[in-house]
BADREN-877992 format. One record per residue: residue in three letters; x, y, z of N, C-alpha, C, O in turn. Coordinates in steps of 0.1 Angstrom, whole numbers, plus 5000, padded with zeros to 4 digits. Layout:
ALAXYZXYZXYZXYZ...
***
This chain:
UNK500849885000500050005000500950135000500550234995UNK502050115006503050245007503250264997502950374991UNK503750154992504550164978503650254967504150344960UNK502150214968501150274959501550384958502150444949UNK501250444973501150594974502050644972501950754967UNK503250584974504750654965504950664954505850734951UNK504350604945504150574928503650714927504250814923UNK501650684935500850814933501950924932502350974922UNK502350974946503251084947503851114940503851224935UNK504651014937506151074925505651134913506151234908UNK504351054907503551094897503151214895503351284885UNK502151234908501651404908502851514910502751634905UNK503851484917504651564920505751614905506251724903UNK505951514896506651514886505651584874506251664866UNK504351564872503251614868503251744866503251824856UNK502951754882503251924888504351984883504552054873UNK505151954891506452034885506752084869506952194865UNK506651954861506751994847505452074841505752114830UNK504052124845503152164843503452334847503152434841UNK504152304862503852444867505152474864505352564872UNK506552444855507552484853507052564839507352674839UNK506252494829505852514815504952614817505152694808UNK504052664825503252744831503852924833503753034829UNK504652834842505852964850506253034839505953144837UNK507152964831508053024819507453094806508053164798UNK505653024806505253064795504753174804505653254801UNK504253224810503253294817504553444818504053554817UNK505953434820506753514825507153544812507353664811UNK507253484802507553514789506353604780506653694771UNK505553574783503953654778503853784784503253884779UNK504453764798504253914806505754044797505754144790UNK506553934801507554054793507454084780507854184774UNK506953964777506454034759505754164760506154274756UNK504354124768503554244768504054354772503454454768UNK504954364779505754484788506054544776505654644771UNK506954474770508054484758507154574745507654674738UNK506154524744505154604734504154724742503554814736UNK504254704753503754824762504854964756504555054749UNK505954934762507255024762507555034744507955134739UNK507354964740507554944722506355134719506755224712UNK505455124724504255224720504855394724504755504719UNK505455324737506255464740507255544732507255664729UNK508155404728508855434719508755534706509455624702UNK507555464700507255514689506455634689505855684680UNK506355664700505555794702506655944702506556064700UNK508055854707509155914707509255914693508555984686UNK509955834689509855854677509355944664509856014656UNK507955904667507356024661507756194663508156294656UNK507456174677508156344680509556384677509856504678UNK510156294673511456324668511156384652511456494646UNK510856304648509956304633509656454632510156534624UNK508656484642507656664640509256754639509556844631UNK510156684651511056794655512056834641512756924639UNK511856744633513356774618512556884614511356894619UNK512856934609512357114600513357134590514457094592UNK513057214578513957264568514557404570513857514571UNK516157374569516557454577517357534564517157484553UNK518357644564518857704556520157564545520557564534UNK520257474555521257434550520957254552521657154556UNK519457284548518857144545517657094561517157184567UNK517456954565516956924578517957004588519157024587UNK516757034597517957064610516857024619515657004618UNK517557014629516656944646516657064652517657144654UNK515057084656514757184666514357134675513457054676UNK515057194685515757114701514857194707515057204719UNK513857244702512357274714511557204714510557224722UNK511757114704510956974708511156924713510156854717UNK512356904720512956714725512756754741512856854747UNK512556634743512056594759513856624761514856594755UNK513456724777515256714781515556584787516656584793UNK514956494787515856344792516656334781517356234782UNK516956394771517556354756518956464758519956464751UNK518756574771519656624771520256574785521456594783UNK520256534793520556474801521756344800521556254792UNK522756344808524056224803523756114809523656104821UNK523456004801522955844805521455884814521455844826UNK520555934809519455994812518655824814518055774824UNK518855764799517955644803516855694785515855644781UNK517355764780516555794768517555854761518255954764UNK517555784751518655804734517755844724516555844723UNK518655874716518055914702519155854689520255794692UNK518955874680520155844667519555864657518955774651UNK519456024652518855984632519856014621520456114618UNK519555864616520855864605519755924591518555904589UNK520855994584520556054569521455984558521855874562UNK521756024545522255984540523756014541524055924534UNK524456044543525756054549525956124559526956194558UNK525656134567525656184584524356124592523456054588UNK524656184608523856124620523956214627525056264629UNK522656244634522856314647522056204663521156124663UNK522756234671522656164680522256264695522356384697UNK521956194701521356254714521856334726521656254735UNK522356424730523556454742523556404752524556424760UNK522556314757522356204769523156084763523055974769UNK523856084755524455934752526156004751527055934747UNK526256124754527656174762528956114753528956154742UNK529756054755530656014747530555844741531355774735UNK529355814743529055684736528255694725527555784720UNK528455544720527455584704526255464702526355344703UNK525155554699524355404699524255364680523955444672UNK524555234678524855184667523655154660522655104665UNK523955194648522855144634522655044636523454954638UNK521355034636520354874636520554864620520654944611UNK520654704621520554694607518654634601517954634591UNK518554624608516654594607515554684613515554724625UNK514854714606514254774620512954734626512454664617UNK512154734636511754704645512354714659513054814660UNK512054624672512254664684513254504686513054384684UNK514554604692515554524696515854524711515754644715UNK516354434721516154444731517954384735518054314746UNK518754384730520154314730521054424735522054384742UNK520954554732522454624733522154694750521254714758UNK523854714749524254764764524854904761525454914750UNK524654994769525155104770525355144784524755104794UNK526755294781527255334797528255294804528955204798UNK528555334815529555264822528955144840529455074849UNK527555194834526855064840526154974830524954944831UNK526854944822525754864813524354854813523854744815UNK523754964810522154974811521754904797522054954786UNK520854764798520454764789519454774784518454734790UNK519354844771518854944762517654894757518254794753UNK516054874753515254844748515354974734515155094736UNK515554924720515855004710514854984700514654874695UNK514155124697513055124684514055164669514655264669UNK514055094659514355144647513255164633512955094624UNK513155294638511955334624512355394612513055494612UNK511755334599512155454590511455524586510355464584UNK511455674581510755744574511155824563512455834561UNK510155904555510655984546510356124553509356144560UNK511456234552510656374560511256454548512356434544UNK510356544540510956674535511656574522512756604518UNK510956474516511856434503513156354506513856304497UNK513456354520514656294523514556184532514056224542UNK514956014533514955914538515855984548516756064547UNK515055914559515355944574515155804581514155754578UNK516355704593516355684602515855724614515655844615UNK515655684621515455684641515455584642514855484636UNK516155614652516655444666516355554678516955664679UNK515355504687515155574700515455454708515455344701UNK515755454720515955434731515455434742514555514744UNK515955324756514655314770515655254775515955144772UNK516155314784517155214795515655074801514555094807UNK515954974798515054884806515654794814515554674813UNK516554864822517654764836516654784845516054674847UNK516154914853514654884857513454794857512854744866UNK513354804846512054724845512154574842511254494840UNK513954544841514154414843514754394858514654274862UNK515254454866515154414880513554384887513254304896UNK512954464881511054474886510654344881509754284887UNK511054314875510654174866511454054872510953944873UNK512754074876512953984883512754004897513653924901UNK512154054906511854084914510253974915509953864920UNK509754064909508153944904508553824900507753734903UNK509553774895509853624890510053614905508953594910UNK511153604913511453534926509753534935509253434940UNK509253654936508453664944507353544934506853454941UNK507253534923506353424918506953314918506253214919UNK508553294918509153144926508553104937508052994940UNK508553244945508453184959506253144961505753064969UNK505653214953504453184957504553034951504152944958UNK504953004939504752864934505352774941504752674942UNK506452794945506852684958505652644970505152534971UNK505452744975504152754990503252694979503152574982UNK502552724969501452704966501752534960500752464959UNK503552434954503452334952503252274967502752164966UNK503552304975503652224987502552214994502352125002UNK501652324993500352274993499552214989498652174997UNK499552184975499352114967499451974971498551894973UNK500651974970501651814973501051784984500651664984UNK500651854997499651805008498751785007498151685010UNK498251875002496951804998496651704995495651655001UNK497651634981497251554974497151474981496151404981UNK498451444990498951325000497851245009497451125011UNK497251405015496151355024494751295014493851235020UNK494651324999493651304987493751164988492851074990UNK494951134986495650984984495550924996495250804994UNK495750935008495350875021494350805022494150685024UNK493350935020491750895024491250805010490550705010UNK491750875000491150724983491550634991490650574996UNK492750594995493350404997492950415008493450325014UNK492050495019492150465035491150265029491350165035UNK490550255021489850115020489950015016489349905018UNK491350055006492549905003492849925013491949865018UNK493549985025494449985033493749905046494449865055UNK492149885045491349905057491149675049491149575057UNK491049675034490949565033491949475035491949355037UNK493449585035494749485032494649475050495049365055UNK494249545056494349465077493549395075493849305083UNK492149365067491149225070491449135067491149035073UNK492549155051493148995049494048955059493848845064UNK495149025064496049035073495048945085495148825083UNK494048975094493448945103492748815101492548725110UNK492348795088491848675082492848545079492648425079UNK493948595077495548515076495648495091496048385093UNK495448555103495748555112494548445125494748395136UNK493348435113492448375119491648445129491348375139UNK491348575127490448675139489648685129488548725134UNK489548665114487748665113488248555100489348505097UNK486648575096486548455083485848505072485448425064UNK485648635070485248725059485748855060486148905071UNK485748905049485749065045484649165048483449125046UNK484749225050483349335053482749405041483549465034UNK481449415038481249405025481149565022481249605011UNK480849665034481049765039481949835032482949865039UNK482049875014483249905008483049984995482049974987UNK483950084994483250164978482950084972483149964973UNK482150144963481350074948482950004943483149884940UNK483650084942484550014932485349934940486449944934UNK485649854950486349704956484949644959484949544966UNK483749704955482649544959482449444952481749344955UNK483249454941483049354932484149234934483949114933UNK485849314940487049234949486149154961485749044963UNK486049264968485549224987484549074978484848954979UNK483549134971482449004968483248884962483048784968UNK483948864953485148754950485348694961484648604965UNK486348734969486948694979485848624989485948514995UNK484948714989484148605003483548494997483048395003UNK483448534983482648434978483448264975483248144973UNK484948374978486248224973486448154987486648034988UNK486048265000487048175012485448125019485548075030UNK484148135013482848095020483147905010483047795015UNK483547934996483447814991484447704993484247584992UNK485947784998486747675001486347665015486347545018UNK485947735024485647615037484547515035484647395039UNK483447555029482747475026482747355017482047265018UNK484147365005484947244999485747155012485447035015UNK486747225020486847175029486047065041486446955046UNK484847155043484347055054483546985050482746935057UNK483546955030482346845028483346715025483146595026UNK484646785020485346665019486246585027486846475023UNK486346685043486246595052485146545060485446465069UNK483746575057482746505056482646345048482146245052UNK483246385034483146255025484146175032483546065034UNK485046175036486446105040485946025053486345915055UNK485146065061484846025073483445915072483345815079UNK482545965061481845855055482345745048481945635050UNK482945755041483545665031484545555039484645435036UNK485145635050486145515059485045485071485645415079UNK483645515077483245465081482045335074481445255081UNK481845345058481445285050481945155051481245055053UNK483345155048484345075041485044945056485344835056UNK484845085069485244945077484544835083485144775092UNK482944805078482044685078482344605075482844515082UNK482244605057482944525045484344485052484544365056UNK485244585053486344525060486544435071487244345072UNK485744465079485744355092484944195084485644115079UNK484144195084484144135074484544015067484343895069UNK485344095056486343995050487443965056488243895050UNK488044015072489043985076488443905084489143805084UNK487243885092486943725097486843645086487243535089UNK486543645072486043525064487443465063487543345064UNK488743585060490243495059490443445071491243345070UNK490143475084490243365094489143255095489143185105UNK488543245089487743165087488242985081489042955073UNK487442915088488142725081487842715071487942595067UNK487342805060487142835044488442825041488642775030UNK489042845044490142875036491442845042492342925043UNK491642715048492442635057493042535046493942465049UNK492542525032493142425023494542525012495142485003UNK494442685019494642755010495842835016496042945010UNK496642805027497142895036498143005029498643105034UNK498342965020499243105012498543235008498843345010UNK497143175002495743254999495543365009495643495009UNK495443275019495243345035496143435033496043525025UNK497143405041498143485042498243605034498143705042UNK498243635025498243695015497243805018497343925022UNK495843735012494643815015494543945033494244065034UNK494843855042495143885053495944025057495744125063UNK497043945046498344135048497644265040497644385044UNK497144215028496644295024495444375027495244495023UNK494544265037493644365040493744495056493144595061UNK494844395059495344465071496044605071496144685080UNK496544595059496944695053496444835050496944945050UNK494744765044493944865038492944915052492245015051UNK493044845062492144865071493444935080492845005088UNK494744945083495545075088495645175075496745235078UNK495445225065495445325060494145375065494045485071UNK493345305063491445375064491645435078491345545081UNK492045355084492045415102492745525100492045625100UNK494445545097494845645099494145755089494245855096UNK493345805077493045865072492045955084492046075088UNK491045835088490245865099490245915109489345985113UNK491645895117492145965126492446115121492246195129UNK493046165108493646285102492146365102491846485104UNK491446265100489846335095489446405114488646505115UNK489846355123489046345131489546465141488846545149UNK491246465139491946565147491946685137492046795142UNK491746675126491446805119490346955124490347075126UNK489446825124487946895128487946985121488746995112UNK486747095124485847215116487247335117486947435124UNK488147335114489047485117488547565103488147515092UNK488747695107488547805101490047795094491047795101UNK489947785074490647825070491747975075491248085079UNK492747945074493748075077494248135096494848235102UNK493348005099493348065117494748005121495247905116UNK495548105132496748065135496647975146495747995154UNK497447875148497647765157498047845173499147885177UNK496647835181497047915196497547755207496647685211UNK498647725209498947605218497647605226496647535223UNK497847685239497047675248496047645244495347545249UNK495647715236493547645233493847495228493447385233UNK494947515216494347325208495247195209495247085202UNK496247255224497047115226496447025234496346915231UNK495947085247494746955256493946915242494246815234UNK493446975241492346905233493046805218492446745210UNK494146825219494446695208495046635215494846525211UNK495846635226496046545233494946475239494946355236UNK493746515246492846425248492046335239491546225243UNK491846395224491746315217492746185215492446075209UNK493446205217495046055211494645985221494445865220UNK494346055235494445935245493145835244492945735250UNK492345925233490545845239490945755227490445645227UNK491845785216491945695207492445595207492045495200UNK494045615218495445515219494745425232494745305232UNK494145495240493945425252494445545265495245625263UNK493745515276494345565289495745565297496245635306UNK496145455291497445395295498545475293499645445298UNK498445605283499345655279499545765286498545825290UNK500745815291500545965297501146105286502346155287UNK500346145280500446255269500846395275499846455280UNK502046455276501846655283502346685273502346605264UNK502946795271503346925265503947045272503247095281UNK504747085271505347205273505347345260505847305249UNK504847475260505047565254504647675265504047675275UNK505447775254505847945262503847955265503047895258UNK503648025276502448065277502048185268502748295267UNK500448165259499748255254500748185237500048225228UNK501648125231501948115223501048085207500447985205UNK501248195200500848145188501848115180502748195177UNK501647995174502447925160501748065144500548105142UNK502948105138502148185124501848085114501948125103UNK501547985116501547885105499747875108499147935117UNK499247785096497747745094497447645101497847535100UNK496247695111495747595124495447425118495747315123UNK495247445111494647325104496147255096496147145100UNK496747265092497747235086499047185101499847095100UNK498847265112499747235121499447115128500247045133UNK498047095127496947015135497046895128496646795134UNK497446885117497646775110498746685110498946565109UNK499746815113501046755111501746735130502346635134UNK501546805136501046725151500146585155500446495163UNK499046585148498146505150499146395144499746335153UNK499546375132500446255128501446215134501546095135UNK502546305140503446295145502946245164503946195170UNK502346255167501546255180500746095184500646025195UNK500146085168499545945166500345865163500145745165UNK501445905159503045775155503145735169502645635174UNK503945835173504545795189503245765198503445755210UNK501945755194500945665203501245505205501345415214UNK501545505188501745325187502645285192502545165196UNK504045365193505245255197505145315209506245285214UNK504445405219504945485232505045365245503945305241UNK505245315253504845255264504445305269503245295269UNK504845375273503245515283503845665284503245725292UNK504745715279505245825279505345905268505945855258UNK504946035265504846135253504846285256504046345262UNK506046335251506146475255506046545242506546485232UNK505446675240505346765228506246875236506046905248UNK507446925229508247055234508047175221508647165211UNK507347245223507647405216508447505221508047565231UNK509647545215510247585217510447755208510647755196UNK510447865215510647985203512247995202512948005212UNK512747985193514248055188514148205184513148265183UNK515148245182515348385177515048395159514748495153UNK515348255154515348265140513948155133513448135122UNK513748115144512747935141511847925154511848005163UNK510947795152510447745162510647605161510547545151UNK510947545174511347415174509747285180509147295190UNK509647225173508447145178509046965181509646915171UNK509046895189509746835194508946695201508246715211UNK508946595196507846445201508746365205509746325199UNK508346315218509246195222508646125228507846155237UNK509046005224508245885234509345795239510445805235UNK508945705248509545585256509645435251509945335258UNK509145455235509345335225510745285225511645335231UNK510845155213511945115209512345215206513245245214UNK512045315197513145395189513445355177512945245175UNK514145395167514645355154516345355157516745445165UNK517245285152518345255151519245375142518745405132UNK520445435145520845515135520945485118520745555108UNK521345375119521645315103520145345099519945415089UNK518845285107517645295101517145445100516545475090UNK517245505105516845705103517645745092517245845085UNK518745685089519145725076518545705064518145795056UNK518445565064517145475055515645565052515045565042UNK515245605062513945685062513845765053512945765045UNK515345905052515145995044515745985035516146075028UNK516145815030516945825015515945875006514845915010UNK516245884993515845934981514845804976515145684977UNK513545864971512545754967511845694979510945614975UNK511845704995511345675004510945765008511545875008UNK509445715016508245835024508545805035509145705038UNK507845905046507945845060506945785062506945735073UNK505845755052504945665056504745505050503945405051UNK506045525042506545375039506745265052506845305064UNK506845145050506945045058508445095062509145125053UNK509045085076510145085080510644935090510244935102UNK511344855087511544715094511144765104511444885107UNK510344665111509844735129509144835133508844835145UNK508644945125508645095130507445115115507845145104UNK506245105119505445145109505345295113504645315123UNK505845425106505345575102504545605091504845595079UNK503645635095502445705085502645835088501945895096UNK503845915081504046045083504446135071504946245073UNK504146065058504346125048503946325049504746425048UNK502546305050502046435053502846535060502846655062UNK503546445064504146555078505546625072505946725076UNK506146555063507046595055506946695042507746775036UNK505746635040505246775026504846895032505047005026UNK504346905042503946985048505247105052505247225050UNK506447005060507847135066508247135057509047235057UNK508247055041509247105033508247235022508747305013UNK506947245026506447325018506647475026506847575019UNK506447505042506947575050508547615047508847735050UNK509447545043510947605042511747505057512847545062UNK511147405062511547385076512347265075512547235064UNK512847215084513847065081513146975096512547015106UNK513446855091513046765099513946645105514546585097UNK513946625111515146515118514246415126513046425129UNK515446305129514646225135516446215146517546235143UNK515846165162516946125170515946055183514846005184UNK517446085193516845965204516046015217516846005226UNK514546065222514646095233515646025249516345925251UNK515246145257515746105273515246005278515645965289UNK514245925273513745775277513945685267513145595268UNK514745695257515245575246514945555237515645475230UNK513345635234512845635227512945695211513845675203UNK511645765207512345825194512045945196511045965204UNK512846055188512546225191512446245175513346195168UNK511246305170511546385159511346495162510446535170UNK512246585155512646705164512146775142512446735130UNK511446875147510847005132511147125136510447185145UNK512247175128512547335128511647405118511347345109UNK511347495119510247595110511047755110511247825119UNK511347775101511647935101510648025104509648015096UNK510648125113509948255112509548295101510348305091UNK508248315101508148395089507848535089506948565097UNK508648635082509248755078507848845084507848965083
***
């Protein structure tokens, strides 16, 4: 969700910038144009009066200096003049020992410097005819003024466009808050639903995620409900199947079949076989029970209670405890842990003499889950054998039947490793590390 909003951000903020940069520059360029043609009008108003001021004089045009504005007599006044004739120029006495140079175009030029402060010059060049005779003017406008005023307004419009992007940018931030406040509100429901504190989404959602929110409840209403029909089926079908079974395992002990003792035999392993799978399936079916997809495994609530189930199953004889940190939750899936405990719990029922400890242990990096009983035990050469390549743990092992396949697909689909060694009563310890998860 962060990340979104950092996309959003970078987006509008990059947006912005290049909009209100393109903005800024056109908008500052338009103003000084207009200035520029403001002052351009003045010009030519000079201009013209320069124009009225030529008169014919005894010895051709001459400039009558009771026209001219005295800024034209004034030295670096800030107003020039220059009219060129056909072989001569007169020029302005405010331009003192400097010269302002023939435009070669005319219209309004805004390039030259003049003075010993470099005033630069906004310059009109007009032509006219006066008196039969082609006449020049280039007038003049110191515009160092009106370009400090202008940069003056530029910074002061830096500085509003700054304040005004950063309001902006807040704004948006908090725009962008409150849009995602309902991914953000759905991504804690999944979070809580992973966590097993509820078992739907709240349907309580803009128009636009009701069509998400409706998916999803509609996906995790259908897999519990796949779930608990097909451990429904599983529980009928092995309670179906073990009639027939009893059954045909009296008929092979039966004097039917006393002419036939290999038949027997035969028949016998096989069905004994099919009637310890059906049981153990039954058992998985039975310690599973109704869990809520996604609920995290709380010790305290669901270790009595599967240990008293093993005992009402194995018999009383057995003495079943546990040790874990108090209030502990496992982050793994209630049902999935429940499975893989229930097997490992149901193993060490069969070979236990009467002793079985479950140890949970937290590490800094893992959790350690730990079964031992006061059985034979398995031999080191044989625990090797277990996890060769091509063998299950719920393969036949000389002496030592494990129906613990599940329990293996399970840590290796977690990231976890599994061992097998000796408890402090002789027996066998399978000891399962699990990494934290992130």
């Amino acid at each position: 969700m962060r990340s979104i909003q950092r996309r959003l951000s970078l987006g509008l903020i990059s947006v912005l910038l290049i909009v209100g940069l393109v903005l800024a520059q056109t908008s500052l360029w338009l103003f000084e144009m207009g200035l520029q043609r403001y002052l351009e009008d003045d010009l030519r108003t000079d201009s013209e009066s320069l124009l009225v001021a030529l008169v014919r004089g005894p010895q051709g045009l001459q400039l009558d200096e009771r026209h001219l504005s005295p800024a034209y007599q004034r030295p670096y006044s800030g107003h020039y003049f220059r009219i060129d004739f056909a072989d001569n120029h007169w020029r302005s006495r405010s331009l003192w020992d400097q010269e302002l140079p023939k435009l070669d175009q005319p219209g309004l030029h805004s390039n030259l410097q003049l003075g010993p402060e470099g005033q630069q010059l906004l310059v009109l060049r007009t032509d006219y005819k006066r008196l039969g005779q082609a006449v020049t003017i280039s007038v003049a406008q110191d515009y160092t003024p009106v370009r400090e005023s202008f940069r003056r307004i530029q910074k002061l419009g830096l500085g509003l466009g700054v304040a005004g992007l950063l309001l902006i940018l807040l704004l948006q931030r908090l725009t962008v808050r409150r849009a995602l406040r309902p991914l953000e509100a759905a991504r804690e429901q999944i979070a809580q639903l992973q966590q097993g504190q509820r078992s739907q989404l709240d349907d309580q959602v803009p128009v636009e995620l009701e069509p998400l929110v409706a998916q999803i409840n509609h996906l995790l209403a259908h897999t519990e409900d796949s779930l608990k029909r097909s451990r429904n089926a599983l529980g009928n079908l092995g309670h179906a199947l073990k009639t027939p079974l009893a059954v045909l395992l009296s008929l092979v002990s039966s004097e039917q079949l006393d002419a036939h003792p290999q038949l027997r035999k035969l028949l016998k392993e096989q069905l004994e076989q099919v009637e310890q799978r059906l049981s153990r399936e039954l058992n998985r079916a039975r310690l599973s029970g109704d869990a809520l997809p996604g609920a995290l495994f709380d010790c305290d609530a669901e270790l009595p209670g599967l240990l008293m189930t093993l005992n009402m199953i194995h018999g009383e004889h057995l003495t079943l405890s546990y040790r874990a940190p108090a209030a502990l939750q496992l982050p793994w899936d209630r049902e999935d842990l429940l499975e893989l405990l229930g097997n490992l719990l149901d193993n060490a029922c069969k070979w236990a003499d009467a002793e079985i400890r479950l140890s949970v242990v937290e590490l800094p990096t893992a959790f350690e889950l730990s079964i031992e009983d006061d059985g034979p035990g398995i031999a080191q050469d044989q625990r090797d054998q277990v996890f060769s390549r091509g063998t299950r743990l719920d393969e036949q092992t000389q002496g030592h039947g494990l129906g613990l396949g599940i329990v293996r697909d399970i840590v290796d689909t977690w990231g976890g490793r599994l061992t097998l060694g000796e408890s402090e009563w002789g027996g066998l310890k399978v000891l399962v590390q699990l990494p934290k998860r992130v």
